[in-house]
C-alpha positions as CSV (number, residue, x, y, z in Angstrom):
1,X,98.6,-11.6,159.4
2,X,101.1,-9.6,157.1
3,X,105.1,-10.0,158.0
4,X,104.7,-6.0,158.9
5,X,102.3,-7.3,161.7
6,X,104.2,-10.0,162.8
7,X,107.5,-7.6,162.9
8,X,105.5,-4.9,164.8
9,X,105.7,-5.8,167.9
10,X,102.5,-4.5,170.1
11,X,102.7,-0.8,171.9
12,X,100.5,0.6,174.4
13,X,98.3,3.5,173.5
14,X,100.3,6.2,174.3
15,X,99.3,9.0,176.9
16,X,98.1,12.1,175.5
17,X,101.3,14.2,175.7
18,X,102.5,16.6,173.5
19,X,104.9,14.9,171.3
20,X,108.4,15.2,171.5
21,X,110.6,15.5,168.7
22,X,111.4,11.9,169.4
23,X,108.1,10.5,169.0
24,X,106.9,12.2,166.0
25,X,108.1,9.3,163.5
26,X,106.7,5.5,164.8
27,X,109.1,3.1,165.6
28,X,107.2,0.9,163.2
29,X,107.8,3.5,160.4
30,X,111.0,3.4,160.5
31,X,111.5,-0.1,160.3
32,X,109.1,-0.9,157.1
33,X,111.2,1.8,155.3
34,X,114.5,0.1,156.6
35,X,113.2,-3.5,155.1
36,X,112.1,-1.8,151.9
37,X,115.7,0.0,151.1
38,X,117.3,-2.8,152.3
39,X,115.0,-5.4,149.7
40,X,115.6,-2.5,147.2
41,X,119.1,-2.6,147.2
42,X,119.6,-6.0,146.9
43,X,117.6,-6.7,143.9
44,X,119.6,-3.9,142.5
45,X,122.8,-5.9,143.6
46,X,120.9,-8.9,142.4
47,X,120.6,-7.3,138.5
48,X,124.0,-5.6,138.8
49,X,125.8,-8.8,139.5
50,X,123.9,-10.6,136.6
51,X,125.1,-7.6,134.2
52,X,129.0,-7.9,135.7
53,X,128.3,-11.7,134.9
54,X,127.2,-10.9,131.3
55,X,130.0,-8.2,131.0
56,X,132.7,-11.4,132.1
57,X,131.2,-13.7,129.6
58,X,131.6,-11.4,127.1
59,X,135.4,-9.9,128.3
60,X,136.2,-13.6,128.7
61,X,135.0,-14.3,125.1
62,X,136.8,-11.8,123.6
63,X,139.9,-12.5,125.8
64,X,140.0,-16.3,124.4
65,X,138.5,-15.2,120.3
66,X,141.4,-12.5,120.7
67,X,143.9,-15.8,120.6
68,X,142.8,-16.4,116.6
69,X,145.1,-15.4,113.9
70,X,144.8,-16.0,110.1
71,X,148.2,-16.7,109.2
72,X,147.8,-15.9,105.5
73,X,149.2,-18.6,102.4
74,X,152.6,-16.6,101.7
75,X,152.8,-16.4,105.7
76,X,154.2,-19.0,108.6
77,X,153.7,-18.3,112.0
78,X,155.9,-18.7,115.2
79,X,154.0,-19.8,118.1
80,X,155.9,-18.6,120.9
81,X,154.9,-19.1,125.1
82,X,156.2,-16.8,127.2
83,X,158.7,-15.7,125.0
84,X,159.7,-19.1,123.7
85,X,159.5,-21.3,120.4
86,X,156.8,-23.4,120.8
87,X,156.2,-24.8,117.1
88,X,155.9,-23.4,113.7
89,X,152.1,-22.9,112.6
90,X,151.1,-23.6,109.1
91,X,148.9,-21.0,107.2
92,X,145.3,-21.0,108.1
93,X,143.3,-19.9,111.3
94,X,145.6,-20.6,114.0
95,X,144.4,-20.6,117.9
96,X,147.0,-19.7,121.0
97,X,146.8,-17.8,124.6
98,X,146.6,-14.3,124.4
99,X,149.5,-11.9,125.1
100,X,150.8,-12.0,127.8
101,X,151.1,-15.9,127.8
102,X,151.3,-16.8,124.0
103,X,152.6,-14.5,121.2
104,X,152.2,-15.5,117.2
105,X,154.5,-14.2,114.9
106,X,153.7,-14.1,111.4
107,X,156.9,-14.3,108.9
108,X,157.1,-13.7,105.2
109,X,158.4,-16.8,103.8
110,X,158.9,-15.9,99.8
111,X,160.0,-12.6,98.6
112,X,161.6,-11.8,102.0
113,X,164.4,-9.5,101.0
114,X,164.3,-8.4,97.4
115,X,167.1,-6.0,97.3
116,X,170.3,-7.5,99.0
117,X,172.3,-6.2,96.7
118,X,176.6,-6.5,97.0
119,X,178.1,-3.6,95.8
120,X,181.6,-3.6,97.3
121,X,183.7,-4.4,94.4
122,X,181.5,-2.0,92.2
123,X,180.5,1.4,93.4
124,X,182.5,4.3,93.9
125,X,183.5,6.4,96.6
126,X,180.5,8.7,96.6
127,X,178.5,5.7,95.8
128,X,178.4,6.1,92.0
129,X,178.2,4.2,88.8
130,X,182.0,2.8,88.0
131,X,183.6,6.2,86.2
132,X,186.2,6.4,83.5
133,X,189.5,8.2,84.7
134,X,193.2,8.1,83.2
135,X,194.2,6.3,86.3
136,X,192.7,3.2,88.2
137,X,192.0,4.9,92.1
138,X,191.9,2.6,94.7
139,X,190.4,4.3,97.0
140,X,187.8,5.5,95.0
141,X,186.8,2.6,92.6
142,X,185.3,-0.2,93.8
143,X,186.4,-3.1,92.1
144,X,187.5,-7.0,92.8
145,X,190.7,-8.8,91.7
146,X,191.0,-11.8,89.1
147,X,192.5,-14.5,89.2
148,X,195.3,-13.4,86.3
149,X,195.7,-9.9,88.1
150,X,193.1,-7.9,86.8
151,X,190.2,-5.7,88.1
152,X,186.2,-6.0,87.3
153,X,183.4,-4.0,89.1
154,X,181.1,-6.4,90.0
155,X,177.3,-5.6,91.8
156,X,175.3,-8.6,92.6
157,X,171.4,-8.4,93.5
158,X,170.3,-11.7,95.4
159,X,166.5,-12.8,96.2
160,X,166.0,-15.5,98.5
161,X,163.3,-17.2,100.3
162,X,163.0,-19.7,103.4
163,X,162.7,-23.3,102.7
164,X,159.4,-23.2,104.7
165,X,159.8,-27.3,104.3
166,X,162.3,-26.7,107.3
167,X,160.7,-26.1,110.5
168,X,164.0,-25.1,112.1
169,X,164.8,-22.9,108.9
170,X,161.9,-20.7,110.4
171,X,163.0,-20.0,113.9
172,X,167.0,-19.7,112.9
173,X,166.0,-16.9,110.8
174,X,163.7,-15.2,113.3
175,X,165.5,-16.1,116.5
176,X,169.3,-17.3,115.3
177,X,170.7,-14.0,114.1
178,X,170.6,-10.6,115.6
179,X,170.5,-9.1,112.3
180,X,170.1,-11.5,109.3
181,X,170.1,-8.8,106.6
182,X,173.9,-8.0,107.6
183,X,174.6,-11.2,107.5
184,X,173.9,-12.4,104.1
185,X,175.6,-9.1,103.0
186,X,178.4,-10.1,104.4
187,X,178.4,-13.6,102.8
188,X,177.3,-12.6,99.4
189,X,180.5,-9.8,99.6
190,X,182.5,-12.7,100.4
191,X,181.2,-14.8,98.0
192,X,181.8,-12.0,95.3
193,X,185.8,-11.6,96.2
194,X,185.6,-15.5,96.1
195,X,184.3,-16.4,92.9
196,X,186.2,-12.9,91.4
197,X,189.8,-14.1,92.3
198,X,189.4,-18.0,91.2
199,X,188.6,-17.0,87.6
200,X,190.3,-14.2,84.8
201,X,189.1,-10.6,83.8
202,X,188.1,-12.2,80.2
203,X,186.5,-14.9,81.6
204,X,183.9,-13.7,84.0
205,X,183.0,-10.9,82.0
206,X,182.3,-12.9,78.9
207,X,180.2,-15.6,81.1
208,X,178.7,-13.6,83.9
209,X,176.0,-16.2,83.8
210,X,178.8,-19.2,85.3
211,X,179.9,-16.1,87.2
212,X,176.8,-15.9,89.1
213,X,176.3,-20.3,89.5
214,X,179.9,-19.8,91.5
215,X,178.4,-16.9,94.0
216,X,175.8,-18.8,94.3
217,X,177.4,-21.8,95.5
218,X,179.7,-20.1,97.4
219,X,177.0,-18.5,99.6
220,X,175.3,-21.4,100.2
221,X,178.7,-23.4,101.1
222,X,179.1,-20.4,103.7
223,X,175.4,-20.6,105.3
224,X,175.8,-24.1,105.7
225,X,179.1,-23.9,107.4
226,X,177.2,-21.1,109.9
227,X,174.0,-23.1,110.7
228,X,173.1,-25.9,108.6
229,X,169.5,-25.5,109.9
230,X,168.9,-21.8,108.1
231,X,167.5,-23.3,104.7
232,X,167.4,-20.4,101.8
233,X,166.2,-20.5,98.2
234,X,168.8,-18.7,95.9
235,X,168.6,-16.3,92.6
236,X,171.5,-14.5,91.7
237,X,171.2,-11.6,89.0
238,X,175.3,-10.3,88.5
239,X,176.5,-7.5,86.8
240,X,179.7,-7.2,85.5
241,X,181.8,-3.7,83.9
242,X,185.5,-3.5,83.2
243,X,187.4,-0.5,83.6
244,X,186.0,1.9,81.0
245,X,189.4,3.0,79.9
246,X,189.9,-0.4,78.9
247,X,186.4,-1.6,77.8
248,X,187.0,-1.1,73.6
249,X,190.0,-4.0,74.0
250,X,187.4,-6.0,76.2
251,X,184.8,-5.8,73.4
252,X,186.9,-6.5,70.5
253,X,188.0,-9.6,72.2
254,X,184.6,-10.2,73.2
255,X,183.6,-9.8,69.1
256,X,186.3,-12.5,68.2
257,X,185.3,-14.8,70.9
258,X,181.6,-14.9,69.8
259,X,182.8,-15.3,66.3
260,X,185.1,-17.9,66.8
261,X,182.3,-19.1,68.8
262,X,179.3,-19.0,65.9
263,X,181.8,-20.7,63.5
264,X,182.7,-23.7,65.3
265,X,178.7,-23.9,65.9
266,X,178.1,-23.5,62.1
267,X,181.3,-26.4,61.7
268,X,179.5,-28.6,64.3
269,X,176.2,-28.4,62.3
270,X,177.8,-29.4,59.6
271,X,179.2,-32.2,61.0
272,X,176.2,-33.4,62.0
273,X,174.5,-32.8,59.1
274,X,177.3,-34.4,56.8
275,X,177.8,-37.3,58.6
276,X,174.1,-38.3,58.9
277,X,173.8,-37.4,55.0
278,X,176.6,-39.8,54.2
279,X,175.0,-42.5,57.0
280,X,172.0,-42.2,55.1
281,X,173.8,-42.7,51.8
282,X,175.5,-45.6,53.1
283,X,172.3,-47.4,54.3
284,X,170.8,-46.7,50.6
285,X,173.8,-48.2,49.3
286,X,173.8,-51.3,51.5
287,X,169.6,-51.5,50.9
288,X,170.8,-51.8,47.4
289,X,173.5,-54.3,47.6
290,X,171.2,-56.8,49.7
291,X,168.2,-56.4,46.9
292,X,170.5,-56.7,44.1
293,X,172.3,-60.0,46.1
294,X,169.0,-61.2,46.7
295,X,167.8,-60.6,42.9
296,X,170.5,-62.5,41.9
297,X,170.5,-65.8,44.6
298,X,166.7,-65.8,43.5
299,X,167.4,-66.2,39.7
300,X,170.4,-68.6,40.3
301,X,168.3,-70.8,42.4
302,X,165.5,-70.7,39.7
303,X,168.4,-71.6,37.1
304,X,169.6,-74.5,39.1
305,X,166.1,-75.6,39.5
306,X,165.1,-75.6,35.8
307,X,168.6,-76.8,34.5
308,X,167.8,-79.7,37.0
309,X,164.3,-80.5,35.8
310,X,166.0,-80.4,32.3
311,X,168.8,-82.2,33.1
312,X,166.7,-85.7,32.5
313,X,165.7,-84.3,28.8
314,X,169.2,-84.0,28.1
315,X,170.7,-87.3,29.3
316,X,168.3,-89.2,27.0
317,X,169.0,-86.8,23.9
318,X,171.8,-84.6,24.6
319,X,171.6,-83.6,20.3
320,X,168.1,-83.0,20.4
321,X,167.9,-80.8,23.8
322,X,170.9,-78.7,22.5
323,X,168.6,-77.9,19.1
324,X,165.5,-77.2,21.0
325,X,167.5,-75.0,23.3
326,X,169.2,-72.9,20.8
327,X,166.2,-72.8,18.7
328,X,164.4,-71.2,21.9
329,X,167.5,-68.9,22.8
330,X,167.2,-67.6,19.1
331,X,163.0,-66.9,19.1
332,X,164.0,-64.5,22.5
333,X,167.3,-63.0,20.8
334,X,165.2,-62.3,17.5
335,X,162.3,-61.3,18.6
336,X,162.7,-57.5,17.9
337,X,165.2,-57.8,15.3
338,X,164.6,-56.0,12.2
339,X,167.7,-57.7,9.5
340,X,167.5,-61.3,10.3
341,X,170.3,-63.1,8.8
342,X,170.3,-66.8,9.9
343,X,172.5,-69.2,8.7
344,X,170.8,-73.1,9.7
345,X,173.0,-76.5,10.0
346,X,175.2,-76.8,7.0
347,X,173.1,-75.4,4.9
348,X,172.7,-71.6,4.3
349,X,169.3,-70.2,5.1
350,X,168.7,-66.0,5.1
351,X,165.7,-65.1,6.7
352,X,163.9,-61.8,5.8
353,X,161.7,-60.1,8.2
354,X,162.3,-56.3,7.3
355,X,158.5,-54.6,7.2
356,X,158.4,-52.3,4.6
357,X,159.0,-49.2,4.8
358,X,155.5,-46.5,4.8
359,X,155.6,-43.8,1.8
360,X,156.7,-40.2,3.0
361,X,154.0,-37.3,1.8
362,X,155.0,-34.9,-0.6
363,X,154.5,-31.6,0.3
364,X,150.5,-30.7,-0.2
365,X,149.7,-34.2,1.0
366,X,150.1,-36.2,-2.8
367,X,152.7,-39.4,-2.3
């Protein structure tokens, strides 16, 4: 038996009426139609829930993959958790909550701020190059005192970049300072007036380059003093002009300087060079001393050696040795001689060794 016959529950034949417009649609009718819709809908249910399951998997998915960064190599990255610093994320594919609960904030950490340029003590009122007038305007020229009383226009351009060594240096410079651009401005302005007045006119335009070392250290004496933790590398590029009216008197002293300058360089290399000449000198001289000593202690000790093995010969016949000796001394004196004139014991000898002279040619070859 079928469920629709077990769910039909058994009717009497009905009388032979007319039907009424009740009974024209079976009880039974309307019940297999009812199960139908009803096991229609909830396989449709059935395969929508399945798809709203898929559709979750997939939201869910891209909710969590929507959490990965790429922090890239010039980059750090600021992990921060409902709106606080959690840690500071190296560069690489980084993971965290997505927004609303976890927020990464990538941060350039070389090259940040090319152009932070002070230019209180050098541009103008209408924010000009440094003009030439008759007479020095205050309140026009931008300029800086020395320390001997006199004025420079000085611009200085400063690049710096985090210490990304220095976790904290990170979130200081994100979170520490409402606006961190003013703020070194304002420190490298200072740090202009500073170095400016410690130093004279003459001096920090001839040596802008130990101008700049001094701003430098200045600046970072003054971050330090404002939050040890806010780690920055430095490069300083001045720029120093002096009153135009006044620049030929700075330049001629300038052209002394550098002579003055090149001359006591070309004295010092000759310095040098003389005193390692004569050093030299001195060592060939003392080389030469030493050999010659040497030379000589050699030939005495060979002298005192022979005059000793001699000395025997001369005890048993002091006459004789003395003859032999002189006789000897002679043959070395006279062996290149050309005039020999020899006089012997007590009786006179002359010795002739002249070799004759060879016969000149005529002219035309006869003798």
């Amino acid at each position: 038996m079928s469920d629709e016959e077990k769910q039909t529950p058994a009717v009497e034949p009905p009388v032979e009426k007319g039907p009424t417009p009740s009974e024209k649609v079976p009880t039974a009718r309307v019940e297999v139609m009812d199960d139908a819709r009803t096991r229609a809908l909830t396989e449709a249910l059935q395969s929508s829930f399945k798809v709203v399951r898929v559709i979750m998997v997939i939201l869910a998915v891209v909710f969590l993959g929507s959490g990965i960064t790429r922090v890239e190599s010039s980059k750090k990255a600021i992990h921060l958790q409902f709106g606080k610093y959690v840690d500071t994320l190296p560069p690489g594919l980084v993971w965290a909550w997505p927004n609303p609960i976890d927020k990464i904030v990538e941060i350039q950490t070389t090259s940040l701020l090319t152009n932070i340029t002070s230019d209180v003590g050098y541009r103008t009122a209408d924010s000009a190059e440094p003009q030439a007038s008759v007479s020095f305007q205050p309140t026009y020229d931008g300029y800086t005192l020395t320390g001997d009383g006199n004025v420079l226009h000085i611009k200085v351009k400063m690049t710096f970049s985090l210490d990304e060594t220095k976790g904290d240096t990170i979130r200081k410079y994100k979170f520490g300072f409402s606006d961190i651009q003013s703020l070194l401005t304002n420190v490298l302005d200072n740090a202009v007036y500073h170095a400016s007045a410690s130093r004279s006119a003459i001096d920090a335009y001839n040596n802008d380059t130990e101008l700049g070392k001094d701003i430098e250290r200045r600046v970072k004496e003054t971050i330090e003093k404002i939050d040890s933790d806010l780690q920055l590398k430095i490069e300083l590029l001045p720029v120093v002009k002096v009153p135009l009216d006044v620049l030929p008197v700075f330049d001629a002293f300038r052209t002394v300087v550098e002579e003055r300058s090149a001359k006591e360089k070309n004295a010092d290399a000759y310095e040098v060079s003389t005193l390692a000449k004569a050093r030299g000198q001195a060592e060939v001289i003392k080389g030469g001393g030493k050999t010659a000593a040497n030379v000589l202690l050699t030939s005495v000790e060979a002298e005192e050696k022979a005059f000793s093995a001699q000395r025997s010969y001369y005890e048993e016949n002091p006459l004789l040795f003395e003859q032999r000796l002189v006789a000897e001394t002679m043959q070395r004196v006279l062996t290149n001689a050309v005039d020999v004139f020899y006089l012997s014991g007590r009786t006179p000898r002359i010795w002739l060794n002249r070799s004759p002279e060879k016969r000149k040619l005529k002219e035309g070859g006869a003798p």
